[in-house]
C-alpha positions as CSV (number, residue, x, y, z in Angstrom):
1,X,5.3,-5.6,-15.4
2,X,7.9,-6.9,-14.2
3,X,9.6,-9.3,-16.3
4,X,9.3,-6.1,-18.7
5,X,11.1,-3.9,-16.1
6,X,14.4,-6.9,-15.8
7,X,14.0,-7.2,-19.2
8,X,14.4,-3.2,-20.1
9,X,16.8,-2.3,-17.5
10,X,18.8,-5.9,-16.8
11,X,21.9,-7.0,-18.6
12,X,22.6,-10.1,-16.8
13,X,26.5,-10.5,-15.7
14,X,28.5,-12.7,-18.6
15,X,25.8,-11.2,-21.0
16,X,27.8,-9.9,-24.2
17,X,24.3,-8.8,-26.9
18,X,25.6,-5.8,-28.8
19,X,22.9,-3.1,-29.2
20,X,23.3,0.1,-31.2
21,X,23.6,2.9,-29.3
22,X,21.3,4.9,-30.7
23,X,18.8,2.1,-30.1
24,X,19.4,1.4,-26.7
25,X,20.0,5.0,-25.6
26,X,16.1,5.4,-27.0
27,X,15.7,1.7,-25.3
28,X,16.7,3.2,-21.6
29,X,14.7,6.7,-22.0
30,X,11.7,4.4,-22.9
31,X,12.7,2.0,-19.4
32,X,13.5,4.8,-17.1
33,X,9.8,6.5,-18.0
34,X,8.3,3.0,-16.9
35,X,11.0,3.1,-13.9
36,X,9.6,6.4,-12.8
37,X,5.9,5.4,-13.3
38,X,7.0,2.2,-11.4
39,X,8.9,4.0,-8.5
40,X,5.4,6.2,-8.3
41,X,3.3,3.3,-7.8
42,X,5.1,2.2,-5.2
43,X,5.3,5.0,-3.4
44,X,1.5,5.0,-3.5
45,X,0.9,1.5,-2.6
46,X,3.5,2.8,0.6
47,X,1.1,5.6,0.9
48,X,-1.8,2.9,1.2
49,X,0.1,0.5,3.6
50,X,0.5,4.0,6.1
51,X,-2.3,6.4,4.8
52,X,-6.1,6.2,3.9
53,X,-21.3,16.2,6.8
54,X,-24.4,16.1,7.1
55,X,-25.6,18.3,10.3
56,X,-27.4,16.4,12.8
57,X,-30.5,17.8,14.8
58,X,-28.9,16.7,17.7
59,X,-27.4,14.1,19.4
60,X,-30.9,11.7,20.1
61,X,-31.1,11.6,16.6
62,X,-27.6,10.8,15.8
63,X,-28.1,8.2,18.6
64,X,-31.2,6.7,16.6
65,X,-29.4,6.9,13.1
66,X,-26.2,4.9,14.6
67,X,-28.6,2.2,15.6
68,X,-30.5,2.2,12.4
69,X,-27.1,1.7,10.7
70,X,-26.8,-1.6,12.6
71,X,-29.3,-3.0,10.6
72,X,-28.4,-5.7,8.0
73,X,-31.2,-4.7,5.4
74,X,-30.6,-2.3,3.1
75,X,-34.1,-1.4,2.7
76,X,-35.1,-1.3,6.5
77,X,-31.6,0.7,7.4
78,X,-33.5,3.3,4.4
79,X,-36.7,3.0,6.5
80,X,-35.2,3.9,9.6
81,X,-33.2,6.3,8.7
82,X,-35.5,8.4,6.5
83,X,-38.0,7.5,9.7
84,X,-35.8,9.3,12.4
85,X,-34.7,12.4,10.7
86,X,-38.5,13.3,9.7
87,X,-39.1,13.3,13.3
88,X,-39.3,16.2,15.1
89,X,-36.9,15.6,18.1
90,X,-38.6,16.1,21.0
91,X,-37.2,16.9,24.4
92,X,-37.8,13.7,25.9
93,X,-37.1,10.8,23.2
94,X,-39.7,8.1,22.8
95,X,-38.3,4.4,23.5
96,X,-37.9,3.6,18.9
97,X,-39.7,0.7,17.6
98,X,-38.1,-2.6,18.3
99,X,-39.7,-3.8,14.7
100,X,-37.0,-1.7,13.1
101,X,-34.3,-0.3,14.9
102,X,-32.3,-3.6,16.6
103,X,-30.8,-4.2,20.3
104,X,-28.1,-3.9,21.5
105,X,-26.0,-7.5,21.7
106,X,-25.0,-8.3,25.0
107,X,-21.1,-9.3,24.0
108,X,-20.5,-5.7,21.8
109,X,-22.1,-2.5,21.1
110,X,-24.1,-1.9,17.9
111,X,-22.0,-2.2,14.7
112,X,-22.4,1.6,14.2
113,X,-20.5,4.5,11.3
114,X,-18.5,5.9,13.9
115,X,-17.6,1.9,14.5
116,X,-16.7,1.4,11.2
117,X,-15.1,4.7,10.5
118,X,-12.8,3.7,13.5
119,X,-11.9,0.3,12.3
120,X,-10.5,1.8,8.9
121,X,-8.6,4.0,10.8
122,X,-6.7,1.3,12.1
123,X,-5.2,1.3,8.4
124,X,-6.2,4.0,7.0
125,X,-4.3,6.5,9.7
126,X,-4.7,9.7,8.0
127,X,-8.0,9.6,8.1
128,X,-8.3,9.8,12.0
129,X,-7.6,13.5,11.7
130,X,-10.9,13.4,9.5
131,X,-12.9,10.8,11.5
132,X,-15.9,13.0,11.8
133,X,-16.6,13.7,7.9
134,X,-17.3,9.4,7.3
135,X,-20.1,8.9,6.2
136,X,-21.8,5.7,4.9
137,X,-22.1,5.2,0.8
138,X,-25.9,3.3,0.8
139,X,-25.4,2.7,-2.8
140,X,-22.6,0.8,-2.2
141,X,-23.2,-0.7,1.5
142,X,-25.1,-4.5,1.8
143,X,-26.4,-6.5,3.9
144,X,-23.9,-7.9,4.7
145,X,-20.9,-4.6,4.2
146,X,-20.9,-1.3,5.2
147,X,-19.2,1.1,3.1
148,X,-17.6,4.2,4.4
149,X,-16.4,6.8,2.6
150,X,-14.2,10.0,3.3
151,X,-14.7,13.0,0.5
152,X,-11.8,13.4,-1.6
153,X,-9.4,16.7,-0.7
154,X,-7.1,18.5,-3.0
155,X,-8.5,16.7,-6.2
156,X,-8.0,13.6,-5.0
157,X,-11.4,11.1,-4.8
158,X,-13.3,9.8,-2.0
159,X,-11.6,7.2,-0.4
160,X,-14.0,4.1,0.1
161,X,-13.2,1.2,3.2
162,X,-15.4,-1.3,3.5
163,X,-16.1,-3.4,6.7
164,X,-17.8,-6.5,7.3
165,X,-21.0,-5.9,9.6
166,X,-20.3,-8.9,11.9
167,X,-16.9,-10.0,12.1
168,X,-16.0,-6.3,11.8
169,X,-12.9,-6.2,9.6
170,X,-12.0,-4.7,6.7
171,X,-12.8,-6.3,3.4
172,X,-12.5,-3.7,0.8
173,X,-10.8,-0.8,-0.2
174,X,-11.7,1.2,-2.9
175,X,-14.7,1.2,-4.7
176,X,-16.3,-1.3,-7.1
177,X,-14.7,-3.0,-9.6
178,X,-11.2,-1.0,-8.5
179,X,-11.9,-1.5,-5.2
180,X,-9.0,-3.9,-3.4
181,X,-10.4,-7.0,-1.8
182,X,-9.9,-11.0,-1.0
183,X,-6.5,-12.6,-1.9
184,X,-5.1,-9.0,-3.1
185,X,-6.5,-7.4,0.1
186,X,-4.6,-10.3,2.5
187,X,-1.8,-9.7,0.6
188,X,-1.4,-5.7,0.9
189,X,-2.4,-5.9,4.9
190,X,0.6,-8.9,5.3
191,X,3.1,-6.6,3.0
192,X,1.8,-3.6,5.2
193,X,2.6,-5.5,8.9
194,X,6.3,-6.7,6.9
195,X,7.0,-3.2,5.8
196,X,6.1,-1.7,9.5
197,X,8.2,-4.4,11.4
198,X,11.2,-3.7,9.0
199,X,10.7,-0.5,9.7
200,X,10.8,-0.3,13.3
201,X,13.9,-2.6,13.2
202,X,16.0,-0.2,11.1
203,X,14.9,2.8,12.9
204,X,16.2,0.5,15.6
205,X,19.6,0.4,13.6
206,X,19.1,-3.4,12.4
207,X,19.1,-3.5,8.6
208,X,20.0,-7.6,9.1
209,X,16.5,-8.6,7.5
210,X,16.3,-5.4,4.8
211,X,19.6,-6.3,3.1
212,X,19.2,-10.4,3.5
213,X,15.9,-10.4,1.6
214,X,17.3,-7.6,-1.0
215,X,20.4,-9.8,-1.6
216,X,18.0,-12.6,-2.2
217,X,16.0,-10.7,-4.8
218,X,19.3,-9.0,-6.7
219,X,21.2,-12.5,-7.4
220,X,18.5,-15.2,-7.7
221,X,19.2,-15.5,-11.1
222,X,22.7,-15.5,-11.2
223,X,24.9,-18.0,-12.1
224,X,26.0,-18.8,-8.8
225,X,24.5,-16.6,-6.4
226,X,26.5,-18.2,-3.4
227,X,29.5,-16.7,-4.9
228,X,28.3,-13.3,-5.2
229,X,31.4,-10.7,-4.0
230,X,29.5,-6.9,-2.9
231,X,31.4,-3.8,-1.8
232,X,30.4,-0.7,-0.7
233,X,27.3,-1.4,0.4
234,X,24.6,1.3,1.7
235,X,21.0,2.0,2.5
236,X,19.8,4.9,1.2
237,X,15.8,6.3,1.7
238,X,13.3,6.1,4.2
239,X,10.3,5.5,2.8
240,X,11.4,3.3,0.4
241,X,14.3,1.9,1.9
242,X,16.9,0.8,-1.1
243,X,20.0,-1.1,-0.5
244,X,22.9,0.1,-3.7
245,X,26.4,-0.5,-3.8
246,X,28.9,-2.9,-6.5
247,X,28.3,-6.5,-7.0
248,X,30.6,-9.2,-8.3
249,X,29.0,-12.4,-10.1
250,X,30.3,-15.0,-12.0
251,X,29.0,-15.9,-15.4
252,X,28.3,-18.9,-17.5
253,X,31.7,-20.2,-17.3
254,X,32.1,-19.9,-14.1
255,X,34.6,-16.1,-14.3
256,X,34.1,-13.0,-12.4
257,X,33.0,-10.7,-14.3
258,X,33.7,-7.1,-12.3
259,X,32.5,-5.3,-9.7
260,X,29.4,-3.6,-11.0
261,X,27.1,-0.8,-9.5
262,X,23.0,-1.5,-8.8
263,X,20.1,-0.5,-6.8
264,X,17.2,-2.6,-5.4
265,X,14.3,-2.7,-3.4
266,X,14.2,-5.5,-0.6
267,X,11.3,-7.4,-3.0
268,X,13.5,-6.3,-6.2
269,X,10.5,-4.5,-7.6
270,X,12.8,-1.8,-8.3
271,X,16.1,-3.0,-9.8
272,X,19.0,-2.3,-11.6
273,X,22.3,-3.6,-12.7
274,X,25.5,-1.6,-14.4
275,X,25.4,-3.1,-18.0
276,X,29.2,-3.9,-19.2
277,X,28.5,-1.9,-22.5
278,X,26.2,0.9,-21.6
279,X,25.5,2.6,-18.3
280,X,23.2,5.3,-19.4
281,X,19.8,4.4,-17.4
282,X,21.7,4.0,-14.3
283,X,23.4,7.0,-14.4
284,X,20.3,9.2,-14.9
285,X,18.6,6.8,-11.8
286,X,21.1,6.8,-9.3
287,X,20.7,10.1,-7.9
288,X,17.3,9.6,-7.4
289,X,18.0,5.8,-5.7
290,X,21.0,6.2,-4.3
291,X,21.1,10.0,-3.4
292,X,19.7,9.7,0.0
293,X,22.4,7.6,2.0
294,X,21.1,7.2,5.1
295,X,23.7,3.8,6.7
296,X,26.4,2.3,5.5
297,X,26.3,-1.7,5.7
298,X,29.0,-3.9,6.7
299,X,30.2,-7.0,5.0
């Protein structure tokens, strides 16, 4: 997608293709819908990297049915469960069979739902406010996974976090073949601890890092991106944090071509150059990117 999105939106500086106007105001409506959708996604994936009952007879029994959840097979976590709650809870509990429900290990407590629950928490913050409505998806669960899952509010679905029963991280999100996991996984917990470390550095007032790597992204297919000239440069956003302001690049024969306006993202997902013969998708874009100044940056 994005290839398409430099493609749609990108004249490169020193570029001269004439394109009907007609054409490429229809060309631009048609890029700023997929800008939009874009510039949505994101702000979901942000949403990710920050966001994501049955009664009990009493607390014996949810005691029992935590330890039955510690078990690796499917089958005998069934057993035990469907065991415990057709029990009548008695006032003084019965020591459970060691055939089915497991010790204890002595280094850490039994790999539990309210374990689990709490270790998607870690990522899935919103959800602490809800920690009591987890509960575990059997269906999905394995031997080796247990899946928790939070019923959906306002619409939305369930969401589904899925954490490894012995090493006790998270190795999933979502559910089946949507669900987020592996190499994709790594890579959305490495953008998440970048994008909260940037964060806390220009809520700290150092935007050093934010407008190095967004300088990278914006010229690395210039001509000469050593040369690049920028004035009036300025952060604008919170949550997604976009450095705007004029650039001056050379083109193919090595001449300035002009101070012109853009907008991009620190990765340069989102990005966008003034074209030297129309400015039409950038003027209906810039209010929404570069509306929300919140520092001026210093050359």
């Amino acid at each position: 997608m994005r290839p398409v999105l430099k493609i749609a939106l990108w004249v490169p500086l020193g570029f001269d293709r004439k394109i009907p106007k007609i054409q490429y105001k229809l060309f631009a409506r048609k890029a700023m819908t997929s800008l939009s959708c874009l510039i949505r996604a994101v702000q979901i994936s942000l949403a990710m990297v920050f966001a994501l009952t049955g009664t009990a007879a009493s607390a014996q029994t949810n005691v029992l049915i935590e330890a039955c959840n510690g078990l690796k097979s499917a089958t005998k976590r069934a057993e035990c469960v469907k065991t415990v709650k057709a029990q009548t809870v008695p006032t003084t509990v019965s020591a459970p069979n060691t055939s089915s429900i497991p010790t204890a290990p002595t280094a850490q407590a039994p790999f539990s739902l309210n374990g689990a629950a709490t270790i998607c928490e870690t990522v899935l913050t919103k959800l602490a406010a809800r920690h009591l409505e987890a509960a575990i998806d059997e269906t999905e669960s394995t031997e080796q996974v247990m899946q928790v899952t939070w019923p959906g509010v306002d619409g939305k679905p369930p969401t589904y976090c899925g954490v490894d029963r012995e090493s006790r991280r998270i190795v999933s999100l979502g559910k089946g073949d949507k669900a987020i996991k592996g190499a994709q996984l790594t890579k959305l917990f490495s953008d998440r601890e970048k994008f909260e470390r940037e964060r806390k550095e220009m809520a700290n007032g150092n935007y050093t890092n934010f407008v190095a790597q967004a300088k990278q992204a914006l010229t690395k297919d210039f001509k000469d991106p050593s040369s690049v000239q920028y004035r009036g440069l300025f952060v604008s956003g919170t949550t997604l944090p976009v450095l705007c302001g004029e650039v001056n690049g050379k083109n193919s024969y090595g001449a300035y071509t002009g101070f012109k306006r853009f907008y991009t993202t620190a990765d340069g997902m989102i990005m966008q150059i003034d074209s030297p013969k129309e400015n039409y998708a950038l003027e209906q874009m810039w209010p929404k990117m570069c509306g929300a100044k919140t520092t001026d940056i210093q050359e």
